[in-house]
Each structure stands twice: as C-alpha cells, then as structure tokens.
N, C-alpha and C positions, 0 to 999 in steps of 0.2 A: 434560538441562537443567543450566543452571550459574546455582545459587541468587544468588549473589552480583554476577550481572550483568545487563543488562537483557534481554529477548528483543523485538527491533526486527520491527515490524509495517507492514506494509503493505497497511492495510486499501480494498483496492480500493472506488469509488463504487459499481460495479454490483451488488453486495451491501449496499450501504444504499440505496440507491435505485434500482433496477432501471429500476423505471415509475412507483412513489412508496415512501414509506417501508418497507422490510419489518421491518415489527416483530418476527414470527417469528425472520426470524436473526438477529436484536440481539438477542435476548432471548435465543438458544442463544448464542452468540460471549458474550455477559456472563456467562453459566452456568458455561460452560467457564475461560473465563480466570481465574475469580474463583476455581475450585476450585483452580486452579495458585495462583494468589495464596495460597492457604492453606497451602500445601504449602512457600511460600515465597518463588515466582519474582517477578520484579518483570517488568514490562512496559510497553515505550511505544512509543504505537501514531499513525499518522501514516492522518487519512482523507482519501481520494478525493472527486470529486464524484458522480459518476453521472449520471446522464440530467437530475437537476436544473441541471446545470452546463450543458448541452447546450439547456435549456427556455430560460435565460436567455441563452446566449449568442442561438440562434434569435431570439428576441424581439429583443434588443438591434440585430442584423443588420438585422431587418426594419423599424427605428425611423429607424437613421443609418447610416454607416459605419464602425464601429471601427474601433482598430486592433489590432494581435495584443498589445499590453500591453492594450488594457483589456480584451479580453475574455479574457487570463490574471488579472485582477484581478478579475474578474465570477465567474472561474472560482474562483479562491484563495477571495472571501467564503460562495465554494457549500461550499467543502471542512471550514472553519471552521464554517460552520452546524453541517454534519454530525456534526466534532467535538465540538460543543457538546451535542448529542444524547448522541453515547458516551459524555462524561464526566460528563454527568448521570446517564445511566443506572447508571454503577457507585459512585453515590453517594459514601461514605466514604472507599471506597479509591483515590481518584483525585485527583493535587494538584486544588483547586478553580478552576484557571483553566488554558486550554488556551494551550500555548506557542506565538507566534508567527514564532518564530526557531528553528530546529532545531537548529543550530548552537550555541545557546548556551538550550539547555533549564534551565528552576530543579529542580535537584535538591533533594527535601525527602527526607522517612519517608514518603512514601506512593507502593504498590508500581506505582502505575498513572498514565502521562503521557501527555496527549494532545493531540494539536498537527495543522492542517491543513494548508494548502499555504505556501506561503512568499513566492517573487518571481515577478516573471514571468520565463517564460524557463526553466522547472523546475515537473516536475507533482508531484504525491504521491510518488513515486517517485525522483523528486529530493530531496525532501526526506528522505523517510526513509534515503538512504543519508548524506546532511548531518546527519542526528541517529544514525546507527550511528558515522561516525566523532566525533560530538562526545561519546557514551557509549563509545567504545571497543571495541563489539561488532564480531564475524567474523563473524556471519551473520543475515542477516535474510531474514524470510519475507514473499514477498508474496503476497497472497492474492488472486481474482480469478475469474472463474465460468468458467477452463478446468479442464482435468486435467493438462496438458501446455504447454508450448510446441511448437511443431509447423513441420517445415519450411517450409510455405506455411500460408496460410491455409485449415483443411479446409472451410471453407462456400465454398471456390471452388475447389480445386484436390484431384481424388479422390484424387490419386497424395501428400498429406500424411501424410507418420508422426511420430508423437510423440515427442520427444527426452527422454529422462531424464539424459542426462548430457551438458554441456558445459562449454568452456572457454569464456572472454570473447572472445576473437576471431572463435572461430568463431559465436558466439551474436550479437554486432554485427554480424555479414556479415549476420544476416535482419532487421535492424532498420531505419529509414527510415534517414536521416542528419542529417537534422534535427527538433526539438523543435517541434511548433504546436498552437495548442490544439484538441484533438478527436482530435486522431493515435489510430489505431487500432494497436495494439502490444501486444506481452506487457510490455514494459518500453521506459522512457524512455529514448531514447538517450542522452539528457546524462548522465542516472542510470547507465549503463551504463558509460557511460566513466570516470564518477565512480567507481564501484565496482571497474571491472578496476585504475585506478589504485591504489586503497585496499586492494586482494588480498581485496576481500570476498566472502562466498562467499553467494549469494542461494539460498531454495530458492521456487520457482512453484507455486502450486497451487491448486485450488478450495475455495476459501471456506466453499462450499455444506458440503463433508462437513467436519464436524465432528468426526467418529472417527477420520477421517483426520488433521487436523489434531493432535488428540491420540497420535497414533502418531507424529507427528516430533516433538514435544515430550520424549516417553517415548525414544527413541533406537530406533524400530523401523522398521518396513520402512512404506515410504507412496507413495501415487502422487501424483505430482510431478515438474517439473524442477530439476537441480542445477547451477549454472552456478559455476564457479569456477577 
C-alpha cells in the first residue's frame, strides 16, 4: 500500500444490496478499511446500486416509458443512497458529504471519501476510474461477487475459465460495446476504455472475501483478476 495516496474503490451494488441491505458485509468492509485507515492509508470509495437500482428502474418501466437518461438517473440517485449509507456508517473518518462529481472530489484531512454514481451514460465504474484519475491513482480495485473475470459467462457456457491476468484489449474484446443500464458485465465498457486510456491497472474481485481483500492491500498473493 502507498500511505500517502488514495486506494480507489469500486464498491460493487451487489454487495450492498444483494436482495436488500447486507448489513453483515458493511459492517466487515467498515471493519476492515478502518483498521487500514489506522495504519494510515486513505481511501475513496465510489458505490454501485444493486438490485435497488434494478427494483426502481422495473417499477419505473411498468408506470411509463423512459428513457435510457432517466433510468441512468433513477439509477445514479439508487447509487448515492447507498453511498450515503457507507459514509454514515464510518462516522468520523469520512468527509461528511458524499462527492457528487468524481472528477473533482473535495479533498479535506479526512482519510475516507465517498461518492456515487455521476451522469448518465457511465455506471460506478465509470466513475470511479474519473475519481482515480482526478486523485492521480494507478490502481483501483473493484470489488463485485465474482472471484474472476471469466472467458464467458460460467452460468451459461461450461467450457469458461477464469482469467488472472490481462491486458486492456484483450479484456474489451469480452465486453458488450456499449454502456445501458442493467448491462451485465464485469466492467463498464466506457470505464474500460476510460482506464486503458489512463494506463490504469484495475484488479477484479469478490467483495465477499474479506481476507482476500486484505491480501492485495498487504502486497500478497490474492484471487482476483489483473487487467493492465
């Protein structure tokens, strides 16, 4: 870890919202972070919606007919919620107002910032690689209920194997080609492009393991993907 600079987060929805709030892994994810926080590290963390984002868009569908901005905005105010959540939850150590520009986050003294989705057109993932280069970070994690990114999708395709290490082009060839909201993906293709641009280096991983999580913190061995 590198004390003196931030470590960019990409805290997947489906880990705070699953099917409704998991208070369990917020309550481990605050645990965790906060002992890094003492140790020194600062961190700013961009949340997803999850299946909340998914309840309102549904609903909103079945009322009228949007359009793909508003239910990117329907989706953005879910993500924000959430954010609102995490940085309640780590009380003191968190600036008291969650950034809604990534791009131009308020940097104060305090080691934890948190911010949700941004515009339409760009999910969590977009965003947080627009607040890694507005901090200046080369790598951000994003976190997400796989272990892996994986050549296909393994809940449809048996012959999928797990990737541990890629480069940006070959990791865009398994990606949709376009941004809409609901996309099923390991990463945002905007985001994606945004980041090979930037020579940023992402690592992918599940959320869920927590130990794990603190093993790429620590500089150790972790399961995950490395795309860069």
């Amino acid at each position: 870890m590198e004390n003196n600079s931030y470590i960019v987060i990409s805290l997947g929805g489906s880990l705070i919202f699953p099917e409704s709030i998991d208070v369990e892994f917020i309550s481990g994810f605050k645990k965790l972070i906060e002992s890094y926080v003492l140790k020194g590290q600062k961190f700013a963390i961009i949340t997803g919606g999850g299946k909340i984002c998914r309840y309102y868009n549904e609903a909103l569908e079945k009322i009228t007919s949007p359009s793909s901005t508003d239910l990117d905005w329907l989706g953005i105010s879910a993500t924000r919620l959430n954010a609102e959540l995490l940085r309640f939850s780590f009380g003191d150590m968190a600036e008291p107002a969650i950034f809604l520009d990534p791009q131009a986050p308020k940097i104060t003294d305090k080691p934890i910032l948190v911010g949700g989705g941004w515009k339409p057109g760009h999910s969590s993932d977009g965003s947080a690689v627009a607040l890694a280069k507005a901090l200046g970070a080369k790598k951000l994690i994003n976190l997400s209920n796989i272990d892996y990114v994986y050549t296909a999708d393994p809940r449809k395709d048996p012959t999928a194997t797990p990737i541990k290490q890629s480069n940006w082009a070959d990791f865009r060839a398994l990606l949709p080609k376009e941004w809409n909201p609901g996309i099923n993906a390991p990463f945002d293709p905007v985001a994606a492009e945004m980041a090979q641009n930037l020579g940023l280096e992402v690592a992918v991983m599940n959320g869920k393991n927590l130990e794990n999580l603190a093993n790429y913190f620590d500089g150790k061995e972790f399961v995950g993907t490395v795309i860069k």
